[in-house]
Each structure stands twice: as structure tokens, then as C-alpha cells.
N, CA, C and O of each residue as an XYZ file, in Angstrom:
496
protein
N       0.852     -1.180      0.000
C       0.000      0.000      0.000
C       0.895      1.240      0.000
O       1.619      1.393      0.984
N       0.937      2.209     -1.055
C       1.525      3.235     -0.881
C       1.170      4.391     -0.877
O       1.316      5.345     -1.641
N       0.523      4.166      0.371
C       0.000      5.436      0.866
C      -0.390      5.282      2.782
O      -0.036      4.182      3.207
N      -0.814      5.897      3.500
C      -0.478      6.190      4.965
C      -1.563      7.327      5.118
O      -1.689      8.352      4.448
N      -2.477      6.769      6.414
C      -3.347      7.975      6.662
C      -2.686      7.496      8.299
O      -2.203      6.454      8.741
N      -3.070      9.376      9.089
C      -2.932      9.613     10.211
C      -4.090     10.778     10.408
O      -4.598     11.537      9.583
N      -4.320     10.604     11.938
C      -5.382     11.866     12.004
C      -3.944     12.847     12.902
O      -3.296     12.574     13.913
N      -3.901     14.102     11.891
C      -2.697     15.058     12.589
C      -3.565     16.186     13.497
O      -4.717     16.131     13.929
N      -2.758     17.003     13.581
C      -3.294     18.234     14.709
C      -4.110     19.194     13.688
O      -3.968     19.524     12.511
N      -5.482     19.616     15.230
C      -6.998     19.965     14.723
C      -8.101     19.143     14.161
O      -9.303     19.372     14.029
N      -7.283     18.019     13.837
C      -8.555     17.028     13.932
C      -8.685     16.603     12.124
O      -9.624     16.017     11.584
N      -7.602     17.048     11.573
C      -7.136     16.342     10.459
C      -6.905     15.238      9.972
O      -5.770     14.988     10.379
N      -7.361     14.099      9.136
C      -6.906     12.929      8.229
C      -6.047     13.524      7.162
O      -6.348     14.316      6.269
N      -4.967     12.989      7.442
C      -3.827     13.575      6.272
C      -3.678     11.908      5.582
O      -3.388     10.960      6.313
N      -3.868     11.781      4.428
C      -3.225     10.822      3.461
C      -2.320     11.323      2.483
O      -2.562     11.982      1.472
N      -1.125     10.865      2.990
C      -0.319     10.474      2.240
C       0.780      9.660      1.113
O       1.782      9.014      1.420
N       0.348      9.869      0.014
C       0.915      8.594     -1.164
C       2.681      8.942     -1.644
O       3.426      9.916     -1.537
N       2.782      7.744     -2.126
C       3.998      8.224     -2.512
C       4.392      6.811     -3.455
O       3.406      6.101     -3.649
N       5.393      6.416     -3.929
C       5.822      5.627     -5.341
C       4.854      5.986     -6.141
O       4.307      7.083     -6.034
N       4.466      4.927     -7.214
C       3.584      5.190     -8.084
C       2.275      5.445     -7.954
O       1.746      4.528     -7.326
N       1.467      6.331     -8.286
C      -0.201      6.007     -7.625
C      -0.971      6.152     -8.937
O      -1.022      7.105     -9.714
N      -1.407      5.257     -8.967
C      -2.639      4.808     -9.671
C      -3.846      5.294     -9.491
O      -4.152      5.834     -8.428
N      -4.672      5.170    -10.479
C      -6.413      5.217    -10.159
C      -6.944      4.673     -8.955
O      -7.456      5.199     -7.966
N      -6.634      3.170     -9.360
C      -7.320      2.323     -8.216
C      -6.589      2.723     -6.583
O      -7.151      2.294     -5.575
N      -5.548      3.411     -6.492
C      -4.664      3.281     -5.513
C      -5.674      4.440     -4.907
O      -6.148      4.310     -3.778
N      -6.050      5.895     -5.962
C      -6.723      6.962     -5.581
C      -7.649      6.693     -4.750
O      -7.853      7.207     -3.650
N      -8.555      5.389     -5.599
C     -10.065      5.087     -5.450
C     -10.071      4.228     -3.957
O     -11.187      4.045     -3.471
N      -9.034      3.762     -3.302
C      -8.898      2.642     -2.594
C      -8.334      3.789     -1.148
O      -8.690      3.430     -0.026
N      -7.632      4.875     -1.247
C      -7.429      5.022     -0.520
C      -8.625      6.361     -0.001
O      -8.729      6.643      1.193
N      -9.540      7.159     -1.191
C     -10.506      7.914     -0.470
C     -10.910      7.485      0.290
O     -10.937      7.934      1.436
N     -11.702      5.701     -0.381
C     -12.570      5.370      0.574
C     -12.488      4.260      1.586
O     -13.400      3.561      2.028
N     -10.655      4.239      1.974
C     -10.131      4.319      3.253
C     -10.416      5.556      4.034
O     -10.924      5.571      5.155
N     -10.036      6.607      3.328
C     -10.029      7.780      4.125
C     -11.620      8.223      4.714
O     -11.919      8.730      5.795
N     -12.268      7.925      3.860
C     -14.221      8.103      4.038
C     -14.338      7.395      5.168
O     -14.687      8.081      6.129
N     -14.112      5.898      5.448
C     -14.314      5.491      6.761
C     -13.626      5.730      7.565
O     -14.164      6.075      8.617
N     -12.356      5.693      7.537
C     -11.874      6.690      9.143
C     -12.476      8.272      9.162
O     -13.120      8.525     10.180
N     -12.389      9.079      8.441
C     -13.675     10.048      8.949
C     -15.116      9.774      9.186
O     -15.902     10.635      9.581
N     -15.367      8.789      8.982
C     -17.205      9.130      9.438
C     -16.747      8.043     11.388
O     -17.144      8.270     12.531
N     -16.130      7.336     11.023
C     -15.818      6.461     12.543
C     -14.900      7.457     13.800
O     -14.856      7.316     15.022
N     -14.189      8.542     12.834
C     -13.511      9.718     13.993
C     -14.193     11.153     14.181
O     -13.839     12.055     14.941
N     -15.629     11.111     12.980
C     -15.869     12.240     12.789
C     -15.984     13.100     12.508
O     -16.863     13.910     12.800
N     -14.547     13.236     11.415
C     -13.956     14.368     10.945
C     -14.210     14.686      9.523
O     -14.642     13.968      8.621
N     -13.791     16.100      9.530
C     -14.938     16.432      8.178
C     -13.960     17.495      7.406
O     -14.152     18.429      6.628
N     -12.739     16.844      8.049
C     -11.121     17.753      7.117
C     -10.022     16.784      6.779
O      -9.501     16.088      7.650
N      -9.638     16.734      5.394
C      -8.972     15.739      4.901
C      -7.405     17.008      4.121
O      -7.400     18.172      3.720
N      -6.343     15.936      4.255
C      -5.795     16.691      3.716
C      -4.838     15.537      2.665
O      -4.068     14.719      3.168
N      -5.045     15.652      1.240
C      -4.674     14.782      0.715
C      -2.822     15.289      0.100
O      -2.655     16.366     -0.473
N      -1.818     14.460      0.320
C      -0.731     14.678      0.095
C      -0.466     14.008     -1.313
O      -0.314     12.793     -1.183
N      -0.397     14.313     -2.225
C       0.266     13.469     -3.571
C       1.798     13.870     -4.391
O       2.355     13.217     -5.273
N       2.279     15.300     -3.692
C       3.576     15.725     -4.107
C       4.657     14.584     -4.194
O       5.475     14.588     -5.113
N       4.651     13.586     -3.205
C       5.609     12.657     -3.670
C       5.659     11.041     -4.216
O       6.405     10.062     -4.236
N       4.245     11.516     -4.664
C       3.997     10.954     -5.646
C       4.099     10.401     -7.432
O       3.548     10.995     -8.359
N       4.628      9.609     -7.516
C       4.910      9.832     -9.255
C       3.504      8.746     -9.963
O       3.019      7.649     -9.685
N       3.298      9.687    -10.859
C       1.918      9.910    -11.570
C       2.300      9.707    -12.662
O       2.527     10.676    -13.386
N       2.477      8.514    -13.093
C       2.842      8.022    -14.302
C       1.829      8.418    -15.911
O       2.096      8.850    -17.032
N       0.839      8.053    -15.315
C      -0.382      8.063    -15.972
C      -1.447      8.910    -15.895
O      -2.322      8.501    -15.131
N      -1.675      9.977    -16.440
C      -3.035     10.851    -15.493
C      -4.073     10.118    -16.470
O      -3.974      9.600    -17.583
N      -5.350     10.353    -15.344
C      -6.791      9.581    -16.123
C      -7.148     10.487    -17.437
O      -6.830     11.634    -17.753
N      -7.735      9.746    -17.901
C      -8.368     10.556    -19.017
C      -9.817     11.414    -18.195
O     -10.486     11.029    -17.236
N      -9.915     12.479    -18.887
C     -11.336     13.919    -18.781
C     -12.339     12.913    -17.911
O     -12.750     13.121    -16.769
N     -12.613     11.798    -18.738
C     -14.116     11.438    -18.008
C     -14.118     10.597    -16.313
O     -14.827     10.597    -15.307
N     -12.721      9.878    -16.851
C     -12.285      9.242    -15.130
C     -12.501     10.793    -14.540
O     -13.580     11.190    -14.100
N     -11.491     11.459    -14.599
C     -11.278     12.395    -13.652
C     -12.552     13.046    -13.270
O     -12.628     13.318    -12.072
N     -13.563     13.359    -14.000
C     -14.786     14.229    -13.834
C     -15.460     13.124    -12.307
O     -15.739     13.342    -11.129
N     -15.468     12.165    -13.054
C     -16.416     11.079    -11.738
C     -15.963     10.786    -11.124
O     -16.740     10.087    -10.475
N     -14.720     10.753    -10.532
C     -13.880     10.533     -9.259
C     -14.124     11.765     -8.553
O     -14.631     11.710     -7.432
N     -13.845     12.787     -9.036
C     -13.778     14.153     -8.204
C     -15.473     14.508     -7.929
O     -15.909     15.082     -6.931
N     -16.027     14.164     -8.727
C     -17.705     14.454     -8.870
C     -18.473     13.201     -7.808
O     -19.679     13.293     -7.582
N     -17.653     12.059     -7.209
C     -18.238     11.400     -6.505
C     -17.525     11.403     -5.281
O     -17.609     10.356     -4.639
N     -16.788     12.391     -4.755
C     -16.497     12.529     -3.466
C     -17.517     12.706     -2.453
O     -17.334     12.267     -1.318
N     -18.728     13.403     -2.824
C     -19.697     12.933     -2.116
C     -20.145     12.066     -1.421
O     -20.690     12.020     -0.318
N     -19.752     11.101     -2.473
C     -20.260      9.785     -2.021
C     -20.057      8.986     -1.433
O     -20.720      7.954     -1.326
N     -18.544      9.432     -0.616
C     -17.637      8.834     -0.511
C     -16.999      9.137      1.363
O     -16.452      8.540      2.290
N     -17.459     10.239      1.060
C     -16.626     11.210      2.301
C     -17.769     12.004      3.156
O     -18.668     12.610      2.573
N     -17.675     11.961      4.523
C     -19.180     12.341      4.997
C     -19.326     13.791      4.491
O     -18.575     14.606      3.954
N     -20.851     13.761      4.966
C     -21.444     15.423      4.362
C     -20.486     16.436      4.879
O     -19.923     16.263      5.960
N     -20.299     17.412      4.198
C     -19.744     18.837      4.828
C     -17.786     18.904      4.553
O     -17.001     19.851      4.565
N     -17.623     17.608      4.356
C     -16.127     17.340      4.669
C     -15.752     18.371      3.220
O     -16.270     18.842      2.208
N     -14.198     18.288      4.141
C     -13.236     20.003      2.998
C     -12.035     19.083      2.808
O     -11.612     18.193      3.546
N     -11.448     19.667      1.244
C     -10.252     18.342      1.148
C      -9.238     19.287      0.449
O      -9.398     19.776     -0.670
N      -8.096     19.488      1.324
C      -7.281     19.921      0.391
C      -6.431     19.245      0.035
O      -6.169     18.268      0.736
N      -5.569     19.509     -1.327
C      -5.007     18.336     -1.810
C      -3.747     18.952     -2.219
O      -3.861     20.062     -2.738
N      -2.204     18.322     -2.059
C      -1.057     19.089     -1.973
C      -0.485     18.001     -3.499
O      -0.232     16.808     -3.665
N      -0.492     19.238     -4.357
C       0.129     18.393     -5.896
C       1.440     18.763     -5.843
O       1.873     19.421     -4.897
N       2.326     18.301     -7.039
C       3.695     18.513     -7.501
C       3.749     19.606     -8.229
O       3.379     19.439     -9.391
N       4.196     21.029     -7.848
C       3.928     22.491     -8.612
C       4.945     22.009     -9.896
O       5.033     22.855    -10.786
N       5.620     20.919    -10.074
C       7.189     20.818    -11.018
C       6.493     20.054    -12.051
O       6.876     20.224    -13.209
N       5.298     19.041    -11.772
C       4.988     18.023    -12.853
C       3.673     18.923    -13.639
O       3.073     19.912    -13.219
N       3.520     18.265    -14.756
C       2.554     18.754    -15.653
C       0.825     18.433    -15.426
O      -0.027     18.450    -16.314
N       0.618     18.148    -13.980
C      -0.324     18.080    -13.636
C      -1.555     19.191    -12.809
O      -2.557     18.812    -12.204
N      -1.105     20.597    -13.014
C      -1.747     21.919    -12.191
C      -2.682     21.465    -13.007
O      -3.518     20.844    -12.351
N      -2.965     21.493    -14.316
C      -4.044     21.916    -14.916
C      -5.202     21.292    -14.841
O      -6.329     21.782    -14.913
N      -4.827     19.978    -14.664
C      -5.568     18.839    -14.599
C      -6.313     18.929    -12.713
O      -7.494     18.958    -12.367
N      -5.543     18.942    -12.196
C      -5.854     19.350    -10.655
C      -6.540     20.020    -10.635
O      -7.623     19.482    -10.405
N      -6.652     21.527    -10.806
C      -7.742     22.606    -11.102
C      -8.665     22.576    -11.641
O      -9.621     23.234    -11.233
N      -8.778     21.541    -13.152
C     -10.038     21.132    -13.373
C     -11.014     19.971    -12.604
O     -12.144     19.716    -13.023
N     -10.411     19.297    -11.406
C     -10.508     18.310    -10.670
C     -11.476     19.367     -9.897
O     -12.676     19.555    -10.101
N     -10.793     19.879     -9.140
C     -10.994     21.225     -8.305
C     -12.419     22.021     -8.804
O     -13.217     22.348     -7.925
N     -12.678     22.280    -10.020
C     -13.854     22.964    -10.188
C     -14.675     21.598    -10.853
O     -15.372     21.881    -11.828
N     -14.672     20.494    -10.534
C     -15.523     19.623    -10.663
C     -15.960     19.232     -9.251
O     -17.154     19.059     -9.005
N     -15.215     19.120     -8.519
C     -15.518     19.325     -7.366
C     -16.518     20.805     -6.499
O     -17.491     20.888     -5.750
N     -15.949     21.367     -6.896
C     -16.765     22.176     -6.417
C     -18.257     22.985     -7.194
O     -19.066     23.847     -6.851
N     -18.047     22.214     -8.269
C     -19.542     22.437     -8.690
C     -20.455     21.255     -8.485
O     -21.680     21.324     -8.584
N     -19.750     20.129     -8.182
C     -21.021     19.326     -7.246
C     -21.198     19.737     -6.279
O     -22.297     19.312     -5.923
N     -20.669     20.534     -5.327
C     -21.178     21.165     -4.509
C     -19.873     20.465     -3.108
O     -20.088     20.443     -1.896
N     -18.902     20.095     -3.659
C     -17.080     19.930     -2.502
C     -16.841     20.852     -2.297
O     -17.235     21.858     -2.887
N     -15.971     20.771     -1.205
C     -15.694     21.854     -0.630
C     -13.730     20.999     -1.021
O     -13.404     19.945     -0.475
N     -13.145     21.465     -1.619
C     -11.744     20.641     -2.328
C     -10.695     22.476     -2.920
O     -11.101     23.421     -3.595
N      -9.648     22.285     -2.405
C      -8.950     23.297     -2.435
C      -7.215     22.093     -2.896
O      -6.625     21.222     -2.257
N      -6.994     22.737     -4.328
C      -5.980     23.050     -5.146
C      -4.504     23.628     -3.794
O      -4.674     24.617     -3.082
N      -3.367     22.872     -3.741
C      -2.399     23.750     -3.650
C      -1.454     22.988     -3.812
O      -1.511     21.767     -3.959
N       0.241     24.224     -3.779
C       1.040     23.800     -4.213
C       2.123     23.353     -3.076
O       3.208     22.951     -3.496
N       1.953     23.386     -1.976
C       2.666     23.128     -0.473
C       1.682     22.643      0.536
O       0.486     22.927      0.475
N       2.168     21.972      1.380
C       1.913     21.612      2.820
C       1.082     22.542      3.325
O      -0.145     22.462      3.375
N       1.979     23.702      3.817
C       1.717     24.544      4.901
C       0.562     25.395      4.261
O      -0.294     25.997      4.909
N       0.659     25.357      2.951
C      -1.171     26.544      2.351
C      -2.308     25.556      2.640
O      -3.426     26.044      2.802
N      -2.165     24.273      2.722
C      -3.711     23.267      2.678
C      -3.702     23.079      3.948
O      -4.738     22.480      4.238
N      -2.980     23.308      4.993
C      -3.392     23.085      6.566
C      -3.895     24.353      6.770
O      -4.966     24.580      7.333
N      -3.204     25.117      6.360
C      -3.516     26.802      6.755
C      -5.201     27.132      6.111
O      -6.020     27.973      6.481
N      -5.275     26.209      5.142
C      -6.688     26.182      4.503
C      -7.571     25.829      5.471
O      -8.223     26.494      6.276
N      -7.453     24.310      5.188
C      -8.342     23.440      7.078
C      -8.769     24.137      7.675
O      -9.854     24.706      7.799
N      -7.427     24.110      8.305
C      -7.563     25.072      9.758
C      -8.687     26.572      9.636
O      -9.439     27.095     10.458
N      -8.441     26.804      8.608
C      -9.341     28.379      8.697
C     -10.510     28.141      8.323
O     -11.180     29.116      7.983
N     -11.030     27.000      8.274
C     -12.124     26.036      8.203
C     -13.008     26.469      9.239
O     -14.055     25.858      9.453
């Protein structure tokens, strides 16, 4: 499994991936992350993928229904920020993740460091 959830300080689920991550690795570890928040409560996720290598990005329509079914996935109300690689060719794709998300109605925040997506949370 390459990836690692912890609940950090304020009451955070931070998952963190790293070697290669896959679709299924994505899909396997939200909804890891969905049940330790609805069993701890928590309704702030902070997803780490910077050291991650992303061999493969999904094609338009994966990506639309993954990000468009976080709902479904993660209890009501929950906020997810997600920490990408500012160096790889993936912003663009993230941001459109990001406003798929948030026009189903997520609450999912784009960034390029650590310390901006806690600082996000937190001001939650």
C-alpha cells in the first residue's frame, strides 16, 4: 500500500501517497479515508500526492467522476485539500478536478505546499 493515513493536529486525516499512484490506488485510498472520517468524525482531509509519481493521469471522463463522486464517498460537509507537484505537468488537470468538485457542490482546495492546505483546514 503506498500510501499512509494519520489523524494530525486539529482534527485532520492527512493521506499520504507516494511511489507510483494509480487510479485504483486513488479510489482505494478515499474510501479508506471516508471510513476513518465518518468512525472519527472528521470532516477535514488533507490529501498529500507531491511525492507521488503519476505516471499516468486519467483521461477527462475518469477524472470528472472521481472528483464528482467525493460525495459519495466522504461524509457530508467534509473540505479536502489536496497538496500536488507544482514541477509536474499536472496543475491543470488538478484545477479542473478542483472545479468539478466544487460544482457538485465539494468543498476541495488546489495547492502547491503543505503549509497553504493546513492553513486552509484550519481556517475552516
Amino acid at each position: 500500500m503506498p500510501y499512509n493515513l494519520r489523524t494530525i493536529d486539529a482534527g485532520i486525516l492527512e493521506v499520504v501517497h507516494t511511489g507510483e499512484m494509480t487510479m485504483e490506488e486513488a479510489v482505494a485510498s478515499r474510501a479508506e479515508a471516508g471510513s476513518v472520517m465518518s468512525k472519527q468524525a472528521l470532516t477535514r482531509v488533507l490529501i498529500d500526492i507531491s511525492g507521488a509519481t503519476i505516471a499516468k493521469l486519467p483521461n477527462t471522463v475518469s477524472l470528472v467522476d472521481f472528483n464528482a463522486s467525493y460525495y459519495d464517498v466522504l461524509p457530508v460537509g467534509s473540505n479536502i485539500a489536496c497538496v500536488i507537484p507544482a514541477d509536474k505537468n499536472i496543475v491543470t488537470d488538478a484545477k479542473f478536478a478542483e472545479t468539478v468538485a466544487l460544482n457538485r457542490g465539494i468543498s476541495m482546495k488546489i495547492c502547491l505546499d503543505r503549509d497553504s492546505a493546513l492553513d486552509w483546514l484550519k481556517d475552516l
